[in-house]
N, C-alpha and C positions, 0 to 999 in steps of 0.2 A: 363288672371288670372289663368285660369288652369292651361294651361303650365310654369305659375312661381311656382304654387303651387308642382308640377310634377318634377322640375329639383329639388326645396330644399327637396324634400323625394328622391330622386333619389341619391342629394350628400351626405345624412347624410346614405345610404345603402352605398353608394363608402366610407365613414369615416369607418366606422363600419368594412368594409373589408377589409382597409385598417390596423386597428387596429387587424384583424386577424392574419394578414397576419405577420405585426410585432412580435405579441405574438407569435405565431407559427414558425418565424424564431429564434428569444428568445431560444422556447422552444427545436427546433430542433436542431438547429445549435451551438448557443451561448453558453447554458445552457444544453449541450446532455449528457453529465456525469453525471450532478446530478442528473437531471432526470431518468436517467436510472438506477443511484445504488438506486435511491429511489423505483424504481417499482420492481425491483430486490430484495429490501428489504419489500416491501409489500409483493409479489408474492412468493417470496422462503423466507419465515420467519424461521430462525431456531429454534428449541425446544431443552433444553438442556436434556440429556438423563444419568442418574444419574449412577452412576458406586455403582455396589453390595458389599460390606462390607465385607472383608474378615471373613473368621471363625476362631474360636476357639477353639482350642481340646485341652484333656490331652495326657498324653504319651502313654497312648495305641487306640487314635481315636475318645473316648469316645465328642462327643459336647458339650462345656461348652457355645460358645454365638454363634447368627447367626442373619442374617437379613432375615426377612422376606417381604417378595415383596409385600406390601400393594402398595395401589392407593387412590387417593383423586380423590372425582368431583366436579366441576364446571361448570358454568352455565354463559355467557354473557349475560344478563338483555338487550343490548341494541339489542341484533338481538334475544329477545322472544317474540312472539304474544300468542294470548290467544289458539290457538289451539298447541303452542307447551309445553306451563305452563302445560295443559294440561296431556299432553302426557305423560312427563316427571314426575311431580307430584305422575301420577298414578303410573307407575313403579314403582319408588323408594318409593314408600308406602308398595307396595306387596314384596319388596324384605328385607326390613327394618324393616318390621311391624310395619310403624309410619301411620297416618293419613296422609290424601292426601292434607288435607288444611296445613298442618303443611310447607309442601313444596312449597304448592302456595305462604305461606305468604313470607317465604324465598326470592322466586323470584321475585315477586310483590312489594315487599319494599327494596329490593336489590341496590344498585349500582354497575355500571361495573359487576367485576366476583365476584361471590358471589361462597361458597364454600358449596356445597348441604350434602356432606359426608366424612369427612377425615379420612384417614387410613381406607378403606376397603379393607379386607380379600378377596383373589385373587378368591375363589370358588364362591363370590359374585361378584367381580368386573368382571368377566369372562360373567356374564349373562349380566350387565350394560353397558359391552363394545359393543355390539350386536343391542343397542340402537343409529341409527345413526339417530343425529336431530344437524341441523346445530346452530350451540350456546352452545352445550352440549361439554364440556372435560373432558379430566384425566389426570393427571400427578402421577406417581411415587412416592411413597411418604413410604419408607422404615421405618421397625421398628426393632428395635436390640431387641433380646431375650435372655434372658438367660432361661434355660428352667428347671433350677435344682434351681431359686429360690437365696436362700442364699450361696448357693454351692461357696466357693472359691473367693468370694464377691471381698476380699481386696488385692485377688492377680487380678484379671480378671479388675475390675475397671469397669466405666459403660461411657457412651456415654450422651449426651445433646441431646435436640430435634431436632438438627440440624445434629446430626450421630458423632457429634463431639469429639471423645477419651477425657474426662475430668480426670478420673483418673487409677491407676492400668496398665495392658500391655496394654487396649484401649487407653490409653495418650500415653505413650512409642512408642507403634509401630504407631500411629495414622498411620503417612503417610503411612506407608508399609501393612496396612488394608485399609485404604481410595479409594485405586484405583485410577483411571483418568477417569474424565466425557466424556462420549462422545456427539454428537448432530445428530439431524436430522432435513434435509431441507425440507419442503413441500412446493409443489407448491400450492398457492392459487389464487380464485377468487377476484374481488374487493370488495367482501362480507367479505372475510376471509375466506370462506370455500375452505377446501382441497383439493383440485385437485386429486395429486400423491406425493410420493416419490421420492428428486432425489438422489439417493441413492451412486451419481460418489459424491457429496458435501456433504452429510453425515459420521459420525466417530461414530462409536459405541464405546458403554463406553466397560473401559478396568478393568473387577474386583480386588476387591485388595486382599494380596496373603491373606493366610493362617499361622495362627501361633500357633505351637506344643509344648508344654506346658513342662516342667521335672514332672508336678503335676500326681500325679494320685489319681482317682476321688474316690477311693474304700477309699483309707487309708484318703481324704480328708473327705467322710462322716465319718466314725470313728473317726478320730480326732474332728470334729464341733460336734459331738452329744456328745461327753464322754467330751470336756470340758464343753460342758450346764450342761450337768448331774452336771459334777465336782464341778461347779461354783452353781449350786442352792442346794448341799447337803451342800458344806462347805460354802458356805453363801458370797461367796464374791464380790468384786464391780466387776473383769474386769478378762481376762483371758486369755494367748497367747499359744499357740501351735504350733510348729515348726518340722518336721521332712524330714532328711536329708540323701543321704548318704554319708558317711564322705568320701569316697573312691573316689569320684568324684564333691562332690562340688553342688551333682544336691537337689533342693528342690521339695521334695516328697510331700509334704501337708503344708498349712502355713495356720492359723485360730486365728482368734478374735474375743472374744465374751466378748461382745455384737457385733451382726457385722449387716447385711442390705441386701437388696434387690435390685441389680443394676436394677432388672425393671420398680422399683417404687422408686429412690434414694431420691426424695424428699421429702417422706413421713420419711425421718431419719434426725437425726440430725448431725452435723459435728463429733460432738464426736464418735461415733457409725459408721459412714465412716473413721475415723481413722486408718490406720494400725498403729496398738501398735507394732507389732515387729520389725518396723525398723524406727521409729519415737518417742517413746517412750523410757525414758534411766533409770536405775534402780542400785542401789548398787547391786550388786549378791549375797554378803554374802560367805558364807561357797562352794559355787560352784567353785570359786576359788582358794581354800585353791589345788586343784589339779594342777592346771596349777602351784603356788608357787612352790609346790614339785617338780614338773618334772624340773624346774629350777635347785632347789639345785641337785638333782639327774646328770643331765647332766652337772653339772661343779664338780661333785664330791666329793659335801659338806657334803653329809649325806648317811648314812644308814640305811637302813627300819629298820635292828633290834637293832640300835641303841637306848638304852633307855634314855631319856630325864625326867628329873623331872618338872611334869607339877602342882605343888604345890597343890595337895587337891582340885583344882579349881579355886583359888585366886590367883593372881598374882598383885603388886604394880611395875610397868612397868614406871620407869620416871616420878614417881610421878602421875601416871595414871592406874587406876585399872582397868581389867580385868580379866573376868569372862568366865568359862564354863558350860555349862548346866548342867553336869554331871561332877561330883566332882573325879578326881584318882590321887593319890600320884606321881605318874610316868606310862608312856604309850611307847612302841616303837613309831618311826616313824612310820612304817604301823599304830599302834592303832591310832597315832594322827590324820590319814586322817579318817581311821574307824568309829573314836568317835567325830570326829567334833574339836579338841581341836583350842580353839582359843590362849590361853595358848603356848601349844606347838608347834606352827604357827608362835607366837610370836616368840619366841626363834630362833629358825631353821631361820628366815627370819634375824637375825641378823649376820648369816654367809654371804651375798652377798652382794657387793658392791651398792652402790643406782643406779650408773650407769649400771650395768649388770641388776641390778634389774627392773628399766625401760625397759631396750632394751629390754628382753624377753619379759613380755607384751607388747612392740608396736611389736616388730614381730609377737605376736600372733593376732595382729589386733585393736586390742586397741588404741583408738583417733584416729582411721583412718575409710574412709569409707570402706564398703565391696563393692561399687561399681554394688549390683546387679540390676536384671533390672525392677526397680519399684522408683515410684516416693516418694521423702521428706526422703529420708534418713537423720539418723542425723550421728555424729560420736561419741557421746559421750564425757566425761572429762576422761585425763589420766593429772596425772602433771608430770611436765617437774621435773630432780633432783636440781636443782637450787632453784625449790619451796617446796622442801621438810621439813616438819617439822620431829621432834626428833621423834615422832610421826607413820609420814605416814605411812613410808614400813609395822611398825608393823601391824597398820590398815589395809593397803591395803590387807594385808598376810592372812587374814579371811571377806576380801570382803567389807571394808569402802572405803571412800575420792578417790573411781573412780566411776563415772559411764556407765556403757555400754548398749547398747539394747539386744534385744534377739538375734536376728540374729549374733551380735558379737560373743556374747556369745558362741554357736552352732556350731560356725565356727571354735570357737579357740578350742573344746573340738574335731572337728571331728580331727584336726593337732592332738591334745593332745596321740589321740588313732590309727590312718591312718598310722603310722610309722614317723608322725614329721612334716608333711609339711603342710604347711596352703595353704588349694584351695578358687578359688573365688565362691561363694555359686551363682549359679543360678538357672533362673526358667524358662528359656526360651531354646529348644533344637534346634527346626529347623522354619526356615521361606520357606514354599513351594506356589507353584503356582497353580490356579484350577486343574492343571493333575496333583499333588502330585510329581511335579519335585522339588528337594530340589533348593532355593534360597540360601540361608546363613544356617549353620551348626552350630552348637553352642560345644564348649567340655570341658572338663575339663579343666584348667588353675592354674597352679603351679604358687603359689606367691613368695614363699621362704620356707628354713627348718628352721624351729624353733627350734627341738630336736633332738637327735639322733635317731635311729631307738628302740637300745638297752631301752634308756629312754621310749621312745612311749611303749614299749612291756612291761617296768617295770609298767608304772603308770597303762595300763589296771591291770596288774595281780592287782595293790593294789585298780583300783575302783570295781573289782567282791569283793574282801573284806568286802569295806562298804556296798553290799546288801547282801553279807551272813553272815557278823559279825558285822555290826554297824548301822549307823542313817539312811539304805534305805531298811529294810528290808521286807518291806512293797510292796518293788517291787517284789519281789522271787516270780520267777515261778516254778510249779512244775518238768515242763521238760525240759526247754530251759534256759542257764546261761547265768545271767542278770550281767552287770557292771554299775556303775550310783556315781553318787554325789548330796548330799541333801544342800539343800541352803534355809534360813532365817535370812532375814536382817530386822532391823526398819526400817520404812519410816520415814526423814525426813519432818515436820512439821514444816510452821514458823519458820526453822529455830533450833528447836530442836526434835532430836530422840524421837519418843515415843513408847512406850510398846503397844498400845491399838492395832496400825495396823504393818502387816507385808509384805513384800513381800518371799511367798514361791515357794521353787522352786525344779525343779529334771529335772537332766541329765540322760539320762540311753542308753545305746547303748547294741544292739544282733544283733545274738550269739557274745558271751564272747571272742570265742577263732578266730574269722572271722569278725569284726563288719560290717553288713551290711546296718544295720538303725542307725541314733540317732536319741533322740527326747527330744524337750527340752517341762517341761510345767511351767508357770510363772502363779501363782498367786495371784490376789491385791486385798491385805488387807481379810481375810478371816477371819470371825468369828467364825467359830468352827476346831478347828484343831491347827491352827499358825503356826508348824513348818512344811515344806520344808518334812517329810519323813512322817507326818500324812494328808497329802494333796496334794501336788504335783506329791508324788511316786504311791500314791494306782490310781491317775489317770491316770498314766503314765502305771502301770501294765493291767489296764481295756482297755486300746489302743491299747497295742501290744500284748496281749492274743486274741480278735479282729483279728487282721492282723493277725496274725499265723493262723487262721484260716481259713483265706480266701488265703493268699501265701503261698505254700506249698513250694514252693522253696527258703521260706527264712531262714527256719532252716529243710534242709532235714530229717538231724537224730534229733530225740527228745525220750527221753526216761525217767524215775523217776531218780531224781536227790537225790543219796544220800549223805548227808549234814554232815555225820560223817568225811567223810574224810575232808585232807585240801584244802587251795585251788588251789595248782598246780595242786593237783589229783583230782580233780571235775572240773575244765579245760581239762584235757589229757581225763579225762571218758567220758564228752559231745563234743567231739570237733565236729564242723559239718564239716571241714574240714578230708576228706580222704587221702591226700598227706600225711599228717604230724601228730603225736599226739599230739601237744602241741605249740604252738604260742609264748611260756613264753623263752626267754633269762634267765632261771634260774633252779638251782639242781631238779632232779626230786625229790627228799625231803630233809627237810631241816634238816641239819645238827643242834643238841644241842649242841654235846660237839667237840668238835674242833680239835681231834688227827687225827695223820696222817692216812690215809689211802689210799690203792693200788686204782688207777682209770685206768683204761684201755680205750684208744679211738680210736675208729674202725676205722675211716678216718681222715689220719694222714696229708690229705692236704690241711683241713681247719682250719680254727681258731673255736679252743673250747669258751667256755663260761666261761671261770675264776671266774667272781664275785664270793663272799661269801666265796670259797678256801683259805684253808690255803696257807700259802707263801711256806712252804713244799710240799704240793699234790701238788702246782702251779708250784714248779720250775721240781715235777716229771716228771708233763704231759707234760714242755717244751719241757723238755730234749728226753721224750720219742715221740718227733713229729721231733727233730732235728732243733726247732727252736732259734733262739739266742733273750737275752733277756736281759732288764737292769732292777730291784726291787730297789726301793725307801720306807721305810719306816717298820715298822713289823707288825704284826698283818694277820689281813684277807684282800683281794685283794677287795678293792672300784673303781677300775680304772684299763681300758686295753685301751693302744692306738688302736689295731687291733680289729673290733667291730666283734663277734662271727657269722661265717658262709662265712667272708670272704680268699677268695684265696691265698695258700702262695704261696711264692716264695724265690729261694734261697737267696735272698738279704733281707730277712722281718728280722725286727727287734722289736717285741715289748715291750713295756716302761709299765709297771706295777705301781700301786702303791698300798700300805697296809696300813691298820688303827687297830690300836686294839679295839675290840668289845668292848661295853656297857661302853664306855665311852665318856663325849663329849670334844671332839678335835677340837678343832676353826681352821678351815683351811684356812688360807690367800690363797688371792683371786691371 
């Protein structure tokens, strides 16, 4: 009985080893890969190791955003006993100034990893790292900063909780700020607890580059603080600020106000994270009335002293009345830009065909985008001539039935004034790597010439006009010559214009004779003030009086500007340029009365400057340079095929053409 009892415990120990033996051929033999990438993935767990955030500078280094190297802790619940709650508790009580049961309850009522502290400041997490208790972690846990607050909001854009670029150059460059994550393998115990490093299976994270701004952060605090100022004296809802240099295309400062706080973005509302400058589309009004001109100017339609009868103020237009603010029998061209005439805007835009008339505003940019580097551009309404009513051009000629944004706007004044040629406006220069190795290069970019040189030289001389003789003289500075265009349009409402609100505006670019800044200011709907030269310009003066103070190298010479003379010679008197007296393709005074008179010219190998000469002094100076020439027409010289300054050669031939003064001569197109 024993020994039956003895053999059946004996066979079920031989089953039992027998079942070992199986599993463990299973497991060894059968099953040895899985096994093995599974202990392999127990034992060497990776951790993902988060790549640092590129930064963000202005153009001279200044830091506009950054990530700062926070940490998160964490706590495993399922490998803490009461003497490590403990431990741990204590600590982070004394380093947090929180209660020690506040972190017991944490862990105690916790599941899995519970998160004890997130986003702790590295001067903190540097003592808590030092804390080695098996169950305790950290993980990485990065914070974007901007550290100037509202500074450059709507150009910079801000990040989500996840580091994620949501709007502004943090959307745009995302990827090329993001970096590449890297990992790291630790070997562990069957606990979980770390071993070592193995540092041949490891990849460290790879930071992301760096990105250098066109902004600079000087003239960007001036600009946000004078349009507040601007915005809470004259009363109004919203306010854009744009400043540029026309000579390149690059964006110096760009602001909105109302604008936000990318560190705290959700505390704003959408309206208020809006960039209004390039999302945002507006009739311009009277700011246009410049680009019109430089039109007729470059096909040869008009002349400045060309007098126009602009009716008393009243005009019955096609069965359609329009009005000037300011009432004159008759104005030259120059007074019409000087004085705003919508009147004599009218008129003058009936010389150009609809179709020329279009093509110049879209080459100035109009219905198209500007392509810069920021997100929700719109492109505004320009109509096609197909859709033109009896109407438009007249309209469009003093800034109705199109709408454009700012940034358009800005763009097309920097052509208007830069010698004709429309650049792409950006705001990003260089993309570098942590060593300040350049990545990608950013430059200037020619889109096309819109005007001629001669045209570009004419229309600055006639914008210093309207701030020393017409609707901006509100801008005039004492020492530095200011050029600009004032603009007040109604806002449409439901559908119809109304008087109550407006949008005002002013262009102004310095120095006069060099322009090295413009700056547009746009403001909506403004309750005391309304017009565009009692609001827009006096904010526009408070900005770059500001900056001059602070660049000295942007108007070197500056001296008291006296306003007696005119203004060729208040151009030649301030020029901040050394090379040259005078930037103006025009007489150094101008001619009243019209008889002939001896001109002498010193260098007889370039082309003079004709305009405004009689057909007589015109064919002297020909003759006495030995040039050959064809004249069309009588009067005074409106038109030189050879644009003044350029190179002759014995084969030049230029083509003239004359118009007689102070009258108006419809010139087919």
């Amino acid at each position: 009985m024993i020994n039956y009892r003895a053999l059946i415990i004996l066979g079920f120990v031989f089953l039992i080893f027998i079942v070992l033996l199986v599993r463990l051929y299973s497991i060894q033999i059968i099953n040895n890969e899985y096994y093995t990438l599974k202990a392999q993935k127990q034992q060497n767990k990776p951790q993902t190791a988060k790549a640092e955030r590129g930064i963000i500078k202005d153009r001279n280094g200044e830091i506009l955003s950054y990530t700062k190297d926070n940490v998160s802790f964490y706590v495993d619940t399922r490998m803490m006993d009461e003497r490590k709650i403990e431990q741990i508790s204590k600590k982070f009580a004394e380093v947090f100034g929180k209660s020690q049961k506040y972190y017991k309850n944490l862990i105690e009522n916790g599941i899995g990893n519970v998160c004890l502290e997130k986003k702790v400041p590295m001067e903190k997490a540097i003592v808590l790292k030092k804390l080695y208790i098996d169950g305790l972690f950290y993980m990485d846990d990065f914070t974007r900063v901007y550290p100037y607050n509202n500074l450059a909001s709507h150009v910079l854009g801000y990040v989500n909780r996840e580091l994620k670029g949501t709007e502004g150059i943090e959307k745009v460059f995302d990827k090329e700020l993001s970096g590449v994550d890297g990992y790291y393998v630790f070997q562990r115990d069957v606990l979980g607890k770390i071993i070592s490093l193995d540092e041949k299976k490891s990849k460290a994270p790879k930071p992301g580059y760096n990105i250098v701004l066109t902004i600079n952060k000087i003239y960007q605090s001036i600009l946000q603080e004078e349009l507040l100022n601007g915005l809470k004296k004259y009363e109004g809802e919203s306010a854009v600020g744009i400043i540029m240099n026309p000579n390149t295309g690059e964006i110096l400062a760009l602001a909105n106000i109302p604008d936000y706080d990318p560190n705290n973005y959700d505390e704003y509302s959408n309206d208020a994270r809006r960039n209004r400058a390039i999302t945002d589309t507006y009739e311009p009004g009277s700011t246009i009335k410049s680009l019109v001109l430089s039109m007729l100017f470059d096909k040869n339609l008009v002349d400045e002293n060309e007098i126009i009868n602009t009716e008393n103020g009243k005009l019955l237009f096609k069965n359609v009345r329009i009005f000037d603010s300011h009432a004159f029998s008759s104005l030259t061209v120059r007074q019409i830009l000087e004085q705003s005439s919508n009147i004599g805007m009218t008129k003058l835009s009936t010389r150009i065909s609809d179709e020329i008339f279009y093509k110049y505003l879209r080459d100035y940019g109009f219905g198209n985008y500007t392509s810069i580097e920021l997100p929700g551009e719109t492109d505004g309404k320009l109509k096609i001539p197909s859709n033109f009513t009896p109407y438009t051009k007249a309209f469009m000629s003093f800034g109705y039935e199109l709408s454009v944004t700012p940034l358009q706007m800005i763009t097309a004044y920097s052509a208007l004034i830069n010698g004709g040629v429309l650049l792409k406006p950006f705001v990003v220069k260089s993309i570098v790597n942590e060593k300040d190795s350049i990545i990608r290069e950013y430059k200037p970019t020619i889109i096309r010439r819109v005007i001629s040189k001669s045209t570009s030289y004419k229309m600055r001389n006639l914008l210093v006009g309207v701030v020393e003789n017409g609707t901006a003289k509100t801008a005039q500075l004492d020492d530095v010559l200011i050029g600009g265009k004032t603009g007040t349009s109604q806002k449409l409402i439901d559908g119809n214009y109304t008087n109550s609100k407006h949008n005002s505006s002013f262009i102004g670019f310095l120095p006069a004779d060099n322009p090295q800044i413009i700056c547009l200011i746009l403001v909506n709907s403004p309750k005391v003030g309304k017009y565009g030269g009692l609001v827009a310009a006096p904010i526009f003066k408070n900005i770059v009086k500001k900056i001059l103070d602070v660049d000295l190298e942007l108007a070197p010479i500056r001296k008291k500007i006296n306003r007696s003379n005119k203004i060729d010679v208040l151009i030649s008197e301030n020029s901040t340029n050394n090379r040259t007296k005078t930037f103006m393709n025009i007489p150094e005074k101008e001619t009243k009365d019209y008889k002939s008179q001896r001109i002498f010219i010193k260098d007889k190998s370039t082309m003079p400057n004709l305009i405004n000469y009689s057909m007589r002094d015109a064919i002297t100076i020909l003759n006495d340079i030995g040039l050959k020439f064809n004249i069309t027409g009588t009067g005074r010289i409106v038109f030189q095929s050879i644009e003044p300054g350029t190179r002759l050669t014995e084969k030049s031939i230029c083509y003239l053409k004359c118009a007689p003064i102070k009258k108006n001569i419809p010139i087919k197109n």
